[in-house]
C-alpha positions in Angstrom: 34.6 87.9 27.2 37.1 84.6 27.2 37.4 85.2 31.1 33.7 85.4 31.5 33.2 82.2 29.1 35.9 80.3 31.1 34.1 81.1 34.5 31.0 80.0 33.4 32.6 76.5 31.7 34.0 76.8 35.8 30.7 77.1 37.0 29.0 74.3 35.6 32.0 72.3 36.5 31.2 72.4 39.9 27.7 72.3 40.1 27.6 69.1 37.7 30.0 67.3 40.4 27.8 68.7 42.9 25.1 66.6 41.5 27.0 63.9 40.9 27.6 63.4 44.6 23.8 63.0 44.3 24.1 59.3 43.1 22.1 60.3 39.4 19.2 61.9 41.8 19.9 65.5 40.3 21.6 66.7 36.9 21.9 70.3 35.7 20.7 70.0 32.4 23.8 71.4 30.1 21.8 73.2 27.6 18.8 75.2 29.3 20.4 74.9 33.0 17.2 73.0 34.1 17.5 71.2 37.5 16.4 67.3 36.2 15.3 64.9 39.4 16.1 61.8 38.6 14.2 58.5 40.5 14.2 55.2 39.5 11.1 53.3 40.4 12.6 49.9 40.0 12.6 49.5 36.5 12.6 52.9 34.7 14.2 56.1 35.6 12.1 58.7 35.6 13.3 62.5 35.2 11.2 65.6 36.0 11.8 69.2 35.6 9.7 72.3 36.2 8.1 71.9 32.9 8.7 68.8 31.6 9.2 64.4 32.0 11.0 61.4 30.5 11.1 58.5 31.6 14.2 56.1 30.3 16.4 53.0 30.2 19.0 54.8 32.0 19.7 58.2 33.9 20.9 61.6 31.4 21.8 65.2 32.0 20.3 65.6 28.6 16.7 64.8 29.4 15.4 68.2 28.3 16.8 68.0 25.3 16.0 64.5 24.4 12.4 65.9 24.1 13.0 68.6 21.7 16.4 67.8 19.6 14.3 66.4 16.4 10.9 68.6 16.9 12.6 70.1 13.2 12.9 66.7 12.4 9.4 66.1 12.8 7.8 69.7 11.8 9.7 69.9 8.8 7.6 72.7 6.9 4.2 72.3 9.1 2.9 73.0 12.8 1.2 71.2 15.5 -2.0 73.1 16.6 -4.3 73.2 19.1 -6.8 70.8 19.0 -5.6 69.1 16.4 -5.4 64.8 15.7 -2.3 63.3 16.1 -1.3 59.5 15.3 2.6 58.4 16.1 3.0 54.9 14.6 6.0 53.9 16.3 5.7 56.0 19.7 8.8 54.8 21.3 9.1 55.9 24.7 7.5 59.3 23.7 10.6 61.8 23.7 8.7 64.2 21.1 4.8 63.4 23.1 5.5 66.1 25.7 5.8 69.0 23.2 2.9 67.0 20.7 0.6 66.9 24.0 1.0 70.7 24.7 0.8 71.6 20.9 -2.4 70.2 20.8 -3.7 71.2 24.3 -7.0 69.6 25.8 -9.3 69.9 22.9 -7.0 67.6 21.2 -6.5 64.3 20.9 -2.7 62.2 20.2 -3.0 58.6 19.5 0.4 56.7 20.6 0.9 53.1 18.7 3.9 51.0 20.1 4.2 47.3 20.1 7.3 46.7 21.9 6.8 46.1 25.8 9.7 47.7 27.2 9.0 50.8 25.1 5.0 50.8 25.9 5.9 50.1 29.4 7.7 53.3 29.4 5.4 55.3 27.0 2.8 54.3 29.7 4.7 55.7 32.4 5.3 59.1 30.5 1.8 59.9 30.2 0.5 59.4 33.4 2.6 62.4 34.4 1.8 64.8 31.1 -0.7 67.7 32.6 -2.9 67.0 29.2 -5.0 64.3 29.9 -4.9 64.0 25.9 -3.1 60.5 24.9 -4.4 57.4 24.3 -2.0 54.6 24.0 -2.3 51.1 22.1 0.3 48.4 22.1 0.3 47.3 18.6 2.1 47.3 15.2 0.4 48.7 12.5 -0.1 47.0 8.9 -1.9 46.8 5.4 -4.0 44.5 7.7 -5.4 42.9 10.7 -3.3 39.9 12.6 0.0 39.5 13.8 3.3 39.6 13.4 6.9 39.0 14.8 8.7 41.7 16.5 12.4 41.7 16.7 13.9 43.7 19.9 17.8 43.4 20.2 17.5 44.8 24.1 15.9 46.1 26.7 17.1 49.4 25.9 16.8 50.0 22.2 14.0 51.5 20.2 14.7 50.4 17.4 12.4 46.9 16.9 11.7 45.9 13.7 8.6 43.9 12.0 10.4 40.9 10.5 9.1 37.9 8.2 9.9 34.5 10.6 11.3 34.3 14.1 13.7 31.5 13.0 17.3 31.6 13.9 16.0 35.0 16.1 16.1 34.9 19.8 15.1 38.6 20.9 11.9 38.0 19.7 7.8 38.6 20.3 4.7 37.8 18.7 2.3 41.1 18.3 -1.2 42.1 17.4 -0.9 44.3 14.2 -3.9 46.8 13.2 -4.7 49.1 10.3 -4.3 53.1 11.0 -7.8 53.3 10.1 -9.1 50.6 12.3 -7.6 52.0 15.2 -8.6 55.6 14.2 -12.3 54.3 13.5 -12.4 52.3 17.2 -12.0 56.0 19.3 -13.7 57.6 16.1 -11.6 59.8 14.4 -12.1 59.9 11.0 -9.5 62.9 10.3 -5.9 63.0 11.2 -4.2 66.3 11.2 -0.6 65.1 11.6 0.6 61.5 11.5 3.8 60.8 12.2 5.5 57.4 11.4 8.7 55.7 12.4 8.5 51.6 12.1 11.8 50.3 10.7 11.1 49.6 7.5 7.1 48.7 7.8 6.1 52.1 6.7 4.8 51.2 3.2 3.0 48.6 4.5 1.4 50.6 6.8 0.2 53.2 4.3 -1.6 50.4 3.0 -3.9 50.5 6.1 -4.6 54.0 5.5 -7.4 54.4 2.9 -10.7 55.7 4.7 -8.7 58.1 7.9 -8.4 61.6 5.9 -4.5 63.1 6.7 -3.4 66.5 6.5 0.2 65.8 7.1 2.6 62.6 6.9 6.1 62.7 8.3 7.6 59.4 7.5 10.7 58.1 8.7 12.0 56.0 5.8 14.7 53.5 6.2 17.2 53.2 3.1 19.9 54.1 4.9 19.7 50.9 6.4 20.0 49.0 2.9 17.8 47.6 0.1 16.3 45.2 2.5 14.7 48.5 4.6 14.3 50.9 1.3 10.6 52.2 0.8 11.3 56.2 0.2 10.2 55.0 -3.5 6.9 53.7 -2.8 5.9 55.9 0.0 6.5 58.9 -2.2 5.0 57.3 -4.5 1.7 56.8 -2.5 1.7 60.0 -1.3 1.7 61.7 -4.7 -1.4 59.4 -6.1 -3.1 60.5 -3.4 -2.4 64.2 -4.2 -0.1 65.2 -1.2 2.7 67.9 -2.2 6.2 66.0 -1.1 9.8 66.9 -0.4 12.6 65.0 1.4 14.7 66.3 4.6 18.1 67.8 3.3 20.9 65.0 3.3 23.0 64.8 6.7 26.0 62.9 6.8 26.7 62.8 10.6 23.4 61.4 11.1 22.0 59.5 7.8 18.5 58.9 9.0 17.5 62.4 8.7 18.1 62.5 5.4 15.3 59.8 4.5 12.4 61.0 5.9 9.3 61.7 3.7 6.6 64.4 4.1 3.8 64.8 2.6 1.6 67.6 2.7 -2.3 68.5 1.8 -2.5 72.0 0.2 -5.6 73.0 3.0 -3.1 72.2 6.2 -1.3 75.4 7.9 2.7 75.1 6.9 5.4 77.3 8.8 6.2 80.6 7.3 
């Protein structure tokens, strides 16, 4: 058995310095032994398998699993199903939209909200290559209401852009157009949301507040505590969530990666749950 293991560990040895002779145009994926072609268009790198895409800041053997490492994260106790709704408030580049746009196949319908250019630029990208023609993208914050707002980038590279009060003294900065969930969810008319998923450093609360005529099923929030008092909101979201009569729990504590532990889910007693 060790002789077998050590000739496979062998194995991938050479065929990962095989493909690195390839200048990043080829990676063997090290998990699921996917070939990953890798082109870079000028601005974005763009990697394809034979059932799968991401497009991102730089090139990575770990593509494939880039697109699935938190789907647990995000389907803590509930499903995506065909043809459901699906709203991501802080979209990203879209690692988790190629599972969410086969989930929900082509008699759903996933709504993608990202403010920050680099990111949308790249979200945009993404989706022109999914086989379900199912996303529709807007390149906005969300909020309690209508206007705009300052958005705080530190790079190019980072997804992590935050809402923040003033621009003073802050030089990675842009102004943006900010919307409420359920005037964005009213302009394509949807007036139900099976699964809304939510990750907007610390502007989640706020958010909520622009959710009051949009029925939800499901919530997954990504709360920000970890990040100090100035990001906390796990308090008032669960808070929200229980007045309006959702069944809550937290994710389980992880100390390698403290994030995990302060995401928020909420949970209508009609939607389908795992198990």
């Amino acid at each position: 058995m060790e002789v077998k293991k050590l000739s496979i560990r062998y194995f991938r040895s050479v065929i990962r310095r095989l493909f690195s002779l390839s200048k990043n145009r080829l990676f063997l994926d090290p998990d699921s032994w996917r070939i990953i072609r890798c082109t870079f268009d000028g601005v974005d790198y763009i990697h394809r398998w034979s059932d799968g895409v991401l497009v991102w800041f730089e090139p990575t053997p770990h593509a494939v699993n880039i697109t699935v490492e938190d789907l647990p994260l995000f389907l803590n106790q509930t499903l995506i199903l065909e043809g459901d709704q699906v709203l991501i408030a802080g979209a990203g580049m879209g690692s988790e939209l190629l599972y969410f746009s086969k989930a929900v196949g082509s008699t759903g319908k996933i709504l993608a909200i990202e403010p920050d250019a680099n990111a949308f630029r790249r979200l945009r990208k993404l989706v022109s290559f999914l086989p379900n023609k199912n996303v529709q993208l807007f390149n906005l914050a969300v909020g309690s209401v209508p206007g705009t707002a300052t958005l705080y980038s530190p790079d190019s590279h980072t997804i992590s852009n935050s809402v923040i009060a003033s621009s003073a003294n802050i030089n990675d900065f842009a102004t943006v157009e900010v919307e409420t969930i359920d005037n964005i969810c009213h302009s394509v008319g949807i007036t139900h949301l099976d699964y809304l998923k939510m990750n907007i450093e610390g502007a989640e609360f706020d958010a909520l507040l622009g959710v009051e005529e949009v029925e939800v099923s499901h919530y997954c929030i990504s709360c920000h505590d970890f990040l100090g008092d100035d990001f906390a909101t796990s308090e008032k979201v669960i808070g929200w969530l229980l007045s309006r009569g959702f069944k809550v729990w937290e994710n389980e504590i992880d100390l390698d990666r403290p994030w995990v532990g302060s995401y928020v889910y909420g949970n209508k007693p009609s939607r389908k749950q795992k198990g």
